[in-house]
N, C-alpha and C positions, 0 to 999 in steps of 0.2 A: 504494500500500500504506500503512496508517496503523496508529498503532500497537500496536493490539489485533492488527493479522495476524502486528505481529513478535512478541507475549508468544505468539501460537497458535501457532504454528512454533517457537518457540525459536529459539535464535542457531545452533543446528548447522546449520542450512541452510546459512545465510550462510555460516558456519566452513568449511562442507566446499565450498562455492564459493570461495570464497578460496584455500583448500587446496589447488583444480583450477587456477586462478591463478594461485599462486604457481608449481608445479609445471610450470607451462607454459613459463612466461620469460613471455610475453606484455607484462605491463607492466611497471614499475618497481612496485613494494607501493603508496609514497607513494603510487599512483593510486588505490589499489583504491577508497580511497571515491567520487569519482566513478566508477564504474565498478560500485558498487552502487546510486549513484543511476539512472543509464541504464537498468541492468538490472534494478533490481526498485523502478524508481516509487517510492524512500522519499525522506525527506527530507534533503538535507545533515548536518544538525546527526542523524538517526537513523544516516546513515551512518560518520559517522566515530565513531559511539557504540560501532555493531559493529564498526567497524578495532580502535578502542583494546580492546574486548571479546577479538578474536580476537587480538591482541597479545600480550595478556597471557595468554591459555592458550597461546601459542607457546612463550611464557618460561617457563610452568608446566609442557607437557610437556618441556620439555628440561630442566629441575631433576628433573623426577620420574625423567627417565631416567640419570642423575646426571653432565648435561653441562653445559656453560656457557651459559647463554642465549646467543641469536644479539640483542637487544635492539632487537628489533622496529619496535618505537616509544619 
């Protein structure tokens, strides 16, 4: 995958993959980025772009829901 497929998709894929991940137990978070490399062919340095990305909307729904961030990364 390169990086025009991730601006065509948007990060919600990712997000909402992550989100089935997390939700699982399955790994520890600190994994996920390898764990999007395997799974969707991107690049390292793409991967952890989307961790730090979906991190920080983690931290941003739980401000909007007026709790404490859990601080993700």
């Amino acid at each position: 995958m390169n990086e025009s497929k991730i601006e065509l998709d948007g990060v919600e894929t990712f997000f909402k993959q992550l989100d089935v991940l997390q939700d699982s137990g399955e790994i520890n978070m600190w994994g996920a980025p390898a764990w999007l490399v395997e799974n969707f062919e991107i690049s390292k340095p793409e991967a952890k772009r989307i961790f730090e990305l979906w991190c920080k909307h983690k931290e941003d729904e739980y401000e909007w829901h007026g709790l404490k961030p859990r601080h993700y990364c």
